[in-house]
C-alpha positions in Angstrom: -8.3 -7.0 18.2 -10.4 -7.4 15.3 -13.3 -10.0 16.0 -15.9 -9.3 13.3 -16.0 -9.9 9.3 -15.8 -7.7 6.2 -18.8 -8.1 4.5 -19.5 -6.4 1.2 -23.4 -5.3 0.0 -24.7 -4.9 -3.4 -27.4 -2.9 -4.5 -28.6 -0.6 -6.9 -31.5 0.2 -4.5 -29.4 2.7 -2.7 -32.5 2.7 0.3 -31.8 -1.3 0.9 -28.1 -0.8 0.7 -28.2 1.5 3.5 -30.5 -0.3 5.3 -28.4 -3.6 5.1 -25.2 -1.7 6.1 -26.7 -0.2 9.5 -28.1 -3.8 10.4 -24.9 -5.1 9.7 -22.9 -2.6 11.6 -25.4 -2.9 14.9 -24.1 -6.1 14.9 -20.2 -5.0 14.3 -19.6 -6.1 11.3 -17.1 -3.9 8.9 -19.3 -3.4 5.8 -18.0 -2.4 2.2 -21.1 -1.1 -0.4 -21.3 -1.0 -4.0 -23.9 0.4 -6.4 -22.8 -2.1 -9.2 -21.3 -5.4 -10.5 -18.5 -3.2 -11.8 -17.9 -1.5 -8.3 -18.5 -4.8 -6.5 -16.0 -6.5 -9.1 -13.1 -3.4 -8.0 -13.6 -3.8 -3.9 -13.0 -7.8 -4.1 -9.9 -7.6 -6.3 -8.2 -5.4 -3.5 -10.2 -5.9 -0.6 -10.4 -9.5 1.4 -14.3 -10.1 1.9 -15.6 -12.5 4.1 -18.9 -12.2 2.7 -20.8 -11.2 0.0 -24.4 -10.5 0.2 -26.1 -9.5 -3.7 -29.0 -8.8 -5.0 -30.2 -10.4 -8.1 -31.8 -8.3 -10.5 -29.3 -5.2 -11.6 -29.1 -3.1 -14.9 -26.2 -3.9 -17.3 -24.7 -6.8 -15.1 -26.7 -9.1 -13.1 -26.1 -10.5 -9.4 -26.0 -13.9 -11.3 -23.2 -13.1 -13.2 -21.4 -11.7 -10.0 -22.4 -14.7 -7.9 -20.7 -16.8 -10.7 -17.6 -14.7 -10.9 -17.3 -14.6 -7.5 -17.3 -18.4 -7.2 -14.9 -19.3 -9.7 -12.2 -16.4 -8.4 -13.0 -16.5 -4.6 -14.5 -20.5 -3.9 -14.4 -20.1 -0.3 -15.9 -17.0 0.7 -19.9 -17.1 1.0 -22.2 -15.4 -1.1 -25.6 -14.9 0.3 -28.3 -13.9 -2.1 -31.3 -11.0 -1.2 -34.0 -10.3 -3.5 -37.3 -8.5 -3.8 -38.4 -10.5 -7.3 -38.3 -14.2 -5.5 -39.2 -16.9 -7.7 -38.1 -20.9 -7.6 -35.9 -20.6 -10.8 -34.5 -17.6 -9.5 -33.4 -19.6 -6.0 -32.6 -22.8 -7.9 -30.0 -20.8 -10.5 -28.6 -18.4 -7.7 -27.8 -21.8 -5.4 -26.3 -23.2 -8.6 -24.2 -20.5 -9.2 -22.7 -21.1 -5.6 -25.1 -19.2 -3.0 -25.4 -20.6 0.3 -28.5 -18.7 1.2 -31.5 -16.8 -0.5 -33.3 -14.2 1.7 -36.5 -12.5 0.0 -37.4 -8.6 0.9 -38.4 -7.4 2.5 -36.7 -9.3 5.8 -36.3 -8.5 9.6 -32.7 -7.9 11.0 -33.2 -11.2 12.7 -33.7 -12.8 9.6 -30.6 -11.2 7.8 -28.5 -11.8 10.8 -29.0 -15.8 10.9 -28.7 -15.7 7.2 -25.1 -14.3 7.5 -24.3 -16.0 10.5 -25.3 -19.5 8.6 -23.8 -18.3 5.0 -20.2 -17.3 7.6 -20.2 -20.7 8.8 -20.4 -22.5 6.0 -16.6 -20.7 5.1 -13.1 -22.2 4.8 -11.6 -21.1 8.5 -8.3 -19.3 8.3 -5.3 -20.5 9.8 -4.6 -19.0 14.1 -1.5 -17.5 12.0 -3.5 -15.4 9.6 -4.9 -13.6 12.7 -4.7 -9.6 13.0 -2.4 -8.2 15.0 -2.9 -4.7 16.4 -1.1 -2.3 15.2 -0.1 0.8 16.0 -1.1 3.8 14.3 1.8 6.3 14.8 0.2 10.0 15.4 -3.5 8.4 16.3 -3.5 8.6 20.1 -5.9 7.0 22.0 -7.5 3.8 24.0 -10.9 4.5 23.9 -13.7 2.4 22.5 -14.2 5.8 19.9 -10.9 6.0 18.4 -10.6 1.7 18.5 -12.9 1.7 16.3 -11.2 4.1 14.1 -7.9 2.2 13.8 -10.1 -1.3 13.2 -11.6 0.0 10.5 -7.8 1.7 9.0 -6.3 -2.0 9.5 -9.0 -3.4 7.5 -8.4 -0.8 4.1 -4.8 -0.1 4.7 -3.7 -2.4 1.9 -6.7 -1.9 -0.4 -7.7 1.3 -2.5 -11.4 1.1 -1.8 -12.6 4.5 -1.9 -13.1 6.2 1.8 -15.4 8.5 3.2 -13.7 10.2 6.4 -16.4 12.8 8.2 -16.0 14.5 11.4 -15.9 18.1 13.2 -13.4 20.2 12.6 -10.3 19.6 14.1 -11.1 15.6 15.0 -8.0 15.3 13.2 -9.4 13.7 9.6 -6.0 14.0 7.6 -4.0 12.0 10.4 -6.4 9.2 10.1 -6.1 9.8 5.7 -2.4 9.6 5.9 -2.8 6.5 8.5 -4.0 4.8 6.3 -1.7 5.5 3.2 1.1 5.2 5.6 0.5 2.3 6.9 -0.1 0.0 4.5 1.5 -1.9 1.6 1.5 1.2 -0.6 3.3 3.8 1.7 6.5 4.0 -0.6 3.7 5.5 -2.9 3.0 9.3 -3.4 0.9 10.6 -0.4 -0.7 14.2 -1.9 -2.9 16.2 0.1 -5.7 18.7 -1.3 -7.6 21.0 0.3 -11.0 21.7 -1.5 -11.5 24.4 0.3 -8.7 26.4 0.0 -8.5 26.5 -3.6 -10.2 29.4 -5.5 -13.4 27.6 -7.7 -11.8 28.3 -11.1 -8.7 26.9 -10.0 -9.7 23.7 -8.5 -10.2 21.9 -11.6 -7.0 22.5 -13.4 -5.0 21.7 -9.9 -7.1 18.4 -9.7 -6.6 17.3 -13.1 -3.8 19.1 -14.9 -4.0 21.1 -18.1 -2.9 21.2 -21.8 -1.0 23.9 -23.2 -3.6 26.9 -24.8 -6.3 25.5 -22.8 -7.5 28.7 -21.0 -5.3 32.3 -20.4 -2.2 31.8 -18.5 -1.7 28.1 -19.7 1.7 28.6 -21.2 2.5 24.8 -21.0 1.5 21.3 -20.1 1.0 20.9 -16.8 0.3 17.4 -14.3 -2.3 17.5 -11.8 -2.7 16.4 -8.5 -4.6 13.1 -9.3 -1.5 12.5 -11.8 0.6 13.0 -9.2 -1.0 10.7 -6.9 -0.9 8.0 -9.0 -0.1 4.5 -7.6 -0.8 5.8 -4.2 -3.5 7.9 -2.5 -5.2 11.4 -2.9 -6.7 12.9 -0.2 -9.6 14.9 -1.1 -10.3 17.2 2.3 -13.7 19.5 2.5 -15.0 18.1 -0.6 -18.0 19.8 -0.3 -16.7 22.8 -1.2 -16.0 21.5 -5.0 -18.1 23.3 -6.9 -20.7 20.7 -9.4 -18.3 20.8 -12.5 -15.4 19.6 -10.7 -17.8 17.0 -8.6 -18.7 15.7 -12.1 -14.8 14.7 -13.7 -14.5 13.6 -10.3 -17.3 11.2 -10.7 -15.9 9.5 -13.9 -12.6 9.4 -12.1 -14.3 7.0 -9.3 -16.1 5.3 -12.5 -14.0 4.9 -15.0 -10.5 5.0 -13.0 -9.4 7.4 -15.4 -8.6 11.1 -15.9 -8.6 14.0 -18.7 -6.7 17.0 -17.9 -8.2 20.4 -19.3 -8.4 21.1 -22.4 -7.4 17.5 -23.2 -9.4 15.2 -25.6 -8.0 12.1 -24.7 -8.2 10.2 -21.3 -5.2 8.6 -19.6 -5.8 5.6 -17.0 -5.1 6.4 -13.2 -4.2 3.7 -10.4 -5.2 6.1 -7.7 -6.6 5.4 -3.9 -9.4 8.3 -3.0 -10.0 9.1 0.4 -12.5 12.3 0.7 -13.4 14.1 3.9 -15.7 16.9 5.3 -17.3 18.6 8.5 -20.0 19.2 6.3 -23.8 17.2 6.0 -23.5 16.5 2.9 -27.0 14.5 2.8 -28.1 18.3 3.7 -26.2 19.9 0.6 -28.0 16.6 -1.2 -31.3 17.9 -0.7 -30.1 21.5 -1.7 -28.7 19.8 -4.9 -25.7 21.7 -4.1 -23.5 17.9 -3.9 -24.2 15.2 -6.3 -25.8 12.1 -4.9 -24.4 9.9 -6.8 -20.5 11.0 -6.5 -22.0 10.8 -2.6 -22.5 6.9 -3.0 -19.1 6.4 -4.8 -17.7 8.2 -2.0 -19.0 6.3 0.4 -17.6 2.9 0.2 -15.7 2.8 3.0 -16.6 5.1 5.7 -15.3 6.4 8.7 -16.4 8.6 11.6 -14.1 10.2 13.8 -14.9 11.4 17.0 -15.1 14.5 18.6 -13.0 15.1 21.8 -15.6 15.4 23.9 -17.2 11.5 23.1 -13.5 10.6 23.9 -12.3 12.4 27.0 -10.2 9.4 28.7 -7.7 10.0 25.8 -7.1 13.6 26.8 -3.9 12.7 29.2 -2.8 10.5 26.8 -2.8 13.5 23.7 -1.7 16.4 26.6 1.5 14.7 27.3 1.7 14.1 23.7 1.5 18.0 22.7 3.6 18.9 26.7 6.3 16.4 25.3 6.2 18.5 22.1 5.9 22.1 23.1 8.5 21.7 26.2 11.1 20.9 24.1 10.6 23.5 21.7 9.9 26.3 23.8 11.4 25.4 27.2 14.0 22.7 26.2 12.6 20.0 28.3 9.3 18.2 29.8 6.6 20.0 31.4 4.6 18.5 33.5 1.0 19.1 34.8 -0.9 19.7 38.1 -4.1 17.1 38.8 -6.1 19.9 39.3 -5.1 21.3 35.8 -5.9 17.8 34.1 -9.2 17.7 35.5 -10.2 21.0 34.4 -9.3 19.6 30.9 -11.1 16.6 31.3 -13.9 18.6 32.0 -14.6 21.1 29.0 -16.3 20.0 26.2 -13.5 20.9 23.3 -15.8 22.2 20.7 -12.5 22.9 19.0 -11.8 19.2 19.3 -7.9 18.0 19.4 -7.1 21.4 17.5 -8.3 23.6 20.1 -6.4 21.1 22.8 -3.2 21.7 21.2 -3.2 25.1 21.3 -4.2 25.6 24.6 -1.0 23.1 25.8 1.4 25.7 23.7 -0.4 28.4 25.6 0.0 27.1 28.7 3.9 25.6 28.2 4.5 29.4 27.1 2.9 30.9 30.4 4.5 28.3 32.6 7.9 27.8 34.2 7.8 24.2 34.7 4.8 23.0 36.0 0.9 23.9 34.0 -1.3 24.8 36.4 -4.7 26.0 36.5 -3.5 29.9 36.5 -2.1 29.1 33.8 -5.4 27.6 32.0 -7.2 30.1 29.6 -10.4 31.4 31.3 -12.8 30.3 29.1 -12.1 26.7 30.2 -12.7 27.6 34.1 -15.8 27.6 36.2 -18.4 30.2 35.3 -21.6 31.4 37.6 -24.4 31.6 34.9 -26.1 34.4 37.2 -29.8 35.0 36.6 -31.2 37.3 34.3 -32.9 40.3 35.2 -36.3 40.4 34.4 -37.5 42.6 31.2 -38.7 46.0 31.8 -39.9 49.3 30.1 -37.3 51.6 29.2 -38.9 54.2 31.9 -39.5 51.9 34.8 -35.6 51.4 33.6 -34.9 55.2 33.9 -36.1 55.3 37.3 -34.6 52.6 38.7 -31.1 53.8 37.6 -32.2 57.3 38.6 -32.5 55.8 41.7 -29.6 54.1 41.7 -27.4 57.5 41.3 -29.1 59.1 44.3 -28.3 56.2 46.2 -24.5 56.6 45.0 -24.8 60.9 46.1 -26.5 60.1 49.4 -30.2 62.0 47.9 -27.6 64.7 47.0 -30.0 66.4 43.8 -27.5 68.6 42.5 -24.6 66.3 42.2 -26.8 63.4 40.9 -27.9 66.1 38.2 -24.4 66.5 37.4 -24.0 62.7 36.7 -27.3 62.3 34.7 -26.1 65.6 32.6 -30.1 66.9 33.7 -30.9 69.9 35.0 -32.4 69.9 38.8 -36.1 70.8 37.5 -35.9 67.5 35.3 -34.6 65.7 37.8 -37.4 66.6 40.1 -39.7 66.1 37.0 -38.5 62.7 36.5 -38.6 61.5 40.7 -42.1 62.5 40.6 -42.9 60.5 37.3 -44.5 63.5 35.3 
C-alpha cells in the first residue's frame, strides 16, 4: 500500500534539485522535479501533488507567481518555500501568497524534513475512501520490496502524462513496466506505440519520429505521419534513447518544451497531446560528460523516474516468474504444465542472472524442450552449475616450460627416447640435447 506523498521540487539550480529529491526519497517520499514555472505548471495540471516545495527567485516566471497560482487553483495542498536570497520582504510576500513554510539554503535534511512534515500537516486530509488500493500490474511479477516499489511509483503516474525516465540492465524488463503504465491507467483506450532508438538507422530516426513532408529529402514521394503523431492522446515509448544521435535529441527537446512537433521538411508546427516515457541501459550522466547526450533533454527526461531491478537484487521472485514462463512454454511445446525439481529451483535461485529476466526465460524454454515432464538439474544449462575455480599454475619461462613437458612425454613412453622423439617430432640427438639443458 502506498503510505508516503507526491511531492513536487522546483528549481532552476539543477544541483539543489537533485539534492532535494534524494533527501526526500531517503525518507520515501514519491518526488516529481521541474526546471521551470512552465514545467511545474504542466505536472500539477495532470499530476495530484501533495506538496509543493519552490524556490523563489527564477528567470522568466518567478516562484511567487507559482506560489500564487498554485493557491488560487489547488488551496489545499501546501506550498513550502526554499531560498538561497532570504530576505524579510521576501518571507512576508511568499507567506502572503499562501506558503506555509520558508526554509533558507543552504539547510540540513533534518531541517527540510520537519519543514515538510509541518507544511503536510497543515493539509486538508482526504477522505478513508480516497485511499489507494493495490493494484495489479498484469505481466509485472513479483513480491519483493524491489519490484513494490516499481508498481508504487506506476500507480502514482498511471493517469498523468508526466514525462518518465525508466533505466535499468538489459533485460530487467523496461517496456513491460512502459506499457504498465499506459495500460493501466485512464488513457489505455489511447494509442500505445513503441520505438526502439536503437534499432533505427541514424538518418532514419528522425523522419520515423516526426514524420515528413512530401520533397523533403530523396525517396519522400508523399506526406507521411510519424510516430509521435501517431502517439498522440496516448504514450510514446522512447527505448535506448541514448542511441539518438544530437539532432534528433534537439526536436525532441522542444517536443518536451513546447508540446509540439514539426515533421521534416515542414515549416509549420502542429500541437501534440503526447505521454513520453524514455528508457536506457545506458549512463547517460557518463555520455553527459562526453557531450555525446544533451543535459538538458536529460533533466526533461527525468521527471519521473524509475529504476528497475536486476534479477539478482530480486531473487525471491524467481519461483514466482519460472512458473510463469513453465506455465507458458509447457503449453506450447509439450501441451501441458511442467513442473520443477527443488534441487532445480535452488540452482536458479542461486545464479546471478546477468541476463536478468531475459536470460531466465530462455533457459525455462530450454529446459521445457529438454525435459519430459519434470525440469531437473540435467536438464539445467552448464553454465548455471557448480564450477571448481582450480588454481593457477604459476608463470614460467617458455624453456623451464619445454622441459617440464619434455618430461612429461617421457613419463608417458616409460624413458622410452625414441618414441618420445617421435611425439616431440625431434630427432634423438636433440632430445638428448634438450634433457641435458645445452
Amino acid at each position: 500500500m502506498l503510505q508516503k506523498e507526491n511531492i513536487l521540487i522546483v528549481d532552476d539550480d539543477i544541483n539543489i534539485l537533485e539534492l532535494i529529491q534524494r533527501n526526500l526519497q531517503s525518507l520515501d517520499y514519491h518526488t516529481y522535479k521541474a526546471v521551470s514555472v512552465k514545467e511545474a505548471v504542466s505536472i500539477l495540471r495532470d499530476t495530484e501533488i501533495d506538496l509543493l516545495i519552490t524556490d523563489l527567485k527564477m528567470p522568466e516566471v518567478d516562484g511567487f507567481q507559482l506560489i500564487q497560482f498554485a493557491s488560487e487553483h489547488y488551496p489545499n495542498m501546501p506550498k513550502l518555500v526554499v531560498t538561497g536570497y532570504p530576505s524579510v520582504q521576501d518571507a512576508l510576500s511568499a507567506i502572503k501568497s499562501g506558503a506555509v513554510d520558508y526554509l533558507v539554503k543552504p539547510f540540513t535534511k533534518d531541517e527540510l524534513r520537519q519543514s515538510v512534515l509541518k507544511s503536510l500537516s497543515t493539509r486538508t486530509k482526504k477522505k478513508p475512501s480516497e485511499k489507494a488500493e493495490s493494484k495489479n500490474y498484469n505481466e509485472i511479477i513479483g513480491e519483493s520490496e524491489a519490484i513494490k516499489s516499481v508498481t508504487q511509483i506506476i500507480d502514482r503516474v498511471k493517469d498523468n502524462k508526466a514525462t518518465i525516465f525508466i533505466s535499468g540492465e538489459s533485460g530487467t524488463g523496461k517496456e513491460l513496466v512502459a506499457r504498465s503504465i499506459h495500460y493501466n491507467g485512464k488513457f489505455s483506450r489511447e494509442p500505445f506505440i513503441a520505438v526502439n532508438c536503437g534499432g533505427i538507422p541514424e538518418n532514419l530516426l528522425e523522419s520515423e519520429l516526426f514524420g515528413y513532408v512530401k520533397g523533403a529529402f530523396t525517396g519522400a514521394n508523399d506526406t507521411r505521419e510519424g510516430f509521435f503523431q501517431a502517439a498522440n492522446g496516448g504514450t510514446i515509448f522512447l527505448d535506448e534513447i541514448g542511441n539518438a544521435p544530437l539532432s534528433v535529441q534537439s526536436r525532441l527537446l522542444r517536443v518536451l518544451q513546447e508540446k509540439e512537433v514539426m515533421k521534416v521538411g515542414e515549416r509549420k508546427a502542429e500541437k501534440i497531446d503526447v505521454r513520453v516515457i524514455a528508457a536506457t541501459n545506458s549512463n547517460l550522466k557518463e555520455m553527459i560528460a562526453k557531450e555525446t547526450f544533451r543535459e538538458d533533454l536529460y533533466y526533461r527526461l527525468t521527471v519521473v523516474e524509475i529504476v528497475v531491478p536486476p534479477l539478482r537484487d530480486r531473487k525471491g521472485d524467481i519461483p514466482l516468474l519460472a512458473d510463469k514462463f513453465l506455465f507458458k512454454y509447457g503449453n506450447e511445446y509439450k501441451d501441458r504444465y511442467i513442473t520443477i525439481e527443488p534441487e532445480a529451483q535452488a540452482l536458479l535461485k542461486r545464479y546471478d542472472w546477468p541476463g536478468n529476466i531475459r536470460e531466465l526465460e530462455n533457459v525455462i524454454q530450454r529446459a521445457v524442450i529438454m525435459c519430459d515432464r519434470t525440469i531437473g538439474v540435467k536438464d539445467l544449462p552448464e553454465n548455471l552449475k557448480y564450477k571448481i575455480d582450480f588454481p593457477e599454475e604459476n608463470l614460467m619461462s617458455l624453456k623451464a616450460m619445454e622441459k617440464k613437458y619434455i618430461e612429461k612425454v617421457l613419463a608417458a613412453t616409460h624413458n622410452n627416447q625414441s618414441k618420445a622423439a617421435e611425439i616431440l617430432n625431434i630427432d634423438r640427438k636433440t632430445l638428448r640435447g634438450k634433457i641435458k639443458g645445452s
